[in-house]
C-alpha positions as CSV (number, residue, x, y, z in Angstrom):
1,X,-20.3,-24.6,-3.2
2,X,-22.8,-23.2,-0.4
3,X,-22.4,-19.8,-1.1
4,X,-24.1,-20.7,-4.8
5,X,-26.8,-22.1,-3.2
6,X,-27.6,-19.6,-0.8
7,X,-27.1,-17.2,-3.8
8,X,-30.0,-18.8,-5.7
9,X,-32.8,-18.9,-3.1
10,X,-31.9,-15.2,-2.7
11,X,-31.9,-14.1,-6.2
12,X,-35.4,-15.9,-6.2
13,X,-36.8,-14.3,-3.1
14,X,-40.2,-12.8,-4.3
15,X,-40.4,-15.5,-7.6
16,X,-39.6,-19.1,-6.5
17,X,-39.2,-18.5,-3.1
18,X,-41.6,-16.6,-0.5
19,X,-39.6,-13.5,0.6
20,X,-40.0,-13.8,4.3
21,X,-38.8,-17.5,4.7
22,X,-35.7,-16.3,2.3
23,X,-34.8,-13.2,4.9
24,X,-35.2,-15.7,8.0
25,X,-32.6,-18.4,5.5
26,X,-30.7,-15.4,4.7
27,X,-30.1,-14.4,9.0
28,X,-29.4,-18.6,9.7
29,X,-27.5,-20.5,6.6
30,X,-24.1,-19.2,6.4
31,X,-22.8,-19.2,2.9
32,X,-19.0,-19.8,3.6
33,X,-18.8,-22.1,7.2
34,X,-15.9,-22.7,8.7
35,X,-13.4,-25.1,6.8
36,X,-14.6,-23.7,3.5
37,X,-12.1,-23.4,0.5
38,X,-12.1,-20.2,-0.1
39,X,-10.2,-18.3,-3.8
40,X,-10.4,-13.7,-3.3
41,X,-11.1,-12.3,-6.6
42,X,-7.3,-11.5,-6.7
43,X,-6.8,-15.2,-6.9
44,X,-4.8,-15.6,-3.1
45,X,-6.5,-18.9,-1.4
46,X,-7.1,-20.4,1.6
47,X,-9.9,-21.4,4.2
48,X,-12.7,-19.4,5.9
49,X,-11.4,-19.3,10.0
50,X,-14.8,-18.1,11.6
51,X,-18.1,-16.0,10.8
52,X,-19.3,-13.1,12.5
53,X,-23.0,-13.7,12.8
54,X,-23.8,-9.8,12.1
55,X,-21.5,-10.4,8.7
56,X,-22.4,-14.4,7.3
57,X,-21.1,-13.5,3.9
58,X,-18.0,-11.4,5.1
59,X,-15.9,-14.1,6.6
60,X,-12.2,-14.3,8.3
61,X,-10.1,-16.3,6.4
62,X,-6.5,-18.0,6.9
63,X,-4.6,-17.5,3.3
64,X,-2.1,-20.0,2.4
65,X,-1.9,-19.8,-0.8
66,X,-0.6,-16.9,-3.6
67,X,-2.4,-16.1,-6.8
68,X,0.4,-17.9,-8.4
69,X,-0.6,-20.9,-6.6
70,X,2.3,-21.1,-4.0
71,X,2.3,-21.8,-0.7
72,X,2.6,-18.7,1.4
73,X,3.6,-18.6,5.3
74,X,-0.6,-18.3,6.3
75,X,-1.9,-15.3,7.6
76,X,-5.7,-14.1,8.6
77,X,-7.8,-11.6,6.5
78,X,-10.8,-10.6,7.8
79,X,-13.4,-10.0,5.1
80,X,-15.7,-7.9,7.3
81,X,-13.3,-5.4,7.5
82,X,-11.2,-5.3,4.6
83,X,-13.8,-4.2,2.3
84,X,-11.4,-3.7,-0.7
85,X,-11.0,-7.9,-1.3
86,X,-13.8,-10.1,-2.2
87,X,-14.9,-13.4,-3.3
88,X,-15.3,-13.7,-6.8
89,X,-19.2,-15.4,-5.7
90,X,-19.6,-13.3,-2.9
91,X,-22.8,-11.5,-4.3
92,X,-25.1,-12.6,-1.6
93,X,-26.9,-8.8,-0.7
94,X,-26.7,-7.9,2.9
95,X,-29.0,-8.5,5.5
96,X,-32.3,-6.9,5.5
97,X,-33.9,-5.4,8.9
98,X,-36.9,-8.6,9.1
């Protein structure tokens, strides 16, 4: 997935990767683009919608699946505001000031 590659150049900003190129990669690359498959930590799935560019790693997704693995009627959650559900490799830090 992108999101694990974007995780490692961050978690090596400072050690294998210079930190001002990683805050510039970190303000372009987003980790989950539209038409990603997307699981929440609660185990709900679907497909990430659209990305704010002031939230990259807080996307809006469309959720057609239950934790059960079910189809659901889909519906939108919107990750930048629903702060409460997450994606289990949604550990990308947020953006620093450059």
């Amino acid at each position: 997935q992108q999101a694990v590659g974007v995780e490692a150049i961050v978690t090596g900003a400072g050690t294998a990767f210079d930190p001002e190129v990683v805050v510039v990669f970190r303000n372009v690359v987003v980790p989950y683009p539209p038409g990603t498959e997307i699981a929440l930590e609660d185990g709900r799935s679907g497909v990430v919608v659209s990305v704010q560019p002031s939230r990259l790693n807080r996307p809006l997704g469309r959720i057609g699946f239950a934790a059960d693995g079910q189809p659901v009627d889909p519906y939108e959650i919107d990750l930048a505001t629903d702060r409460d559900v997450r994606l289990p490799e949604l550990i990308v830090p947020e953006r620093q000031a450059a």
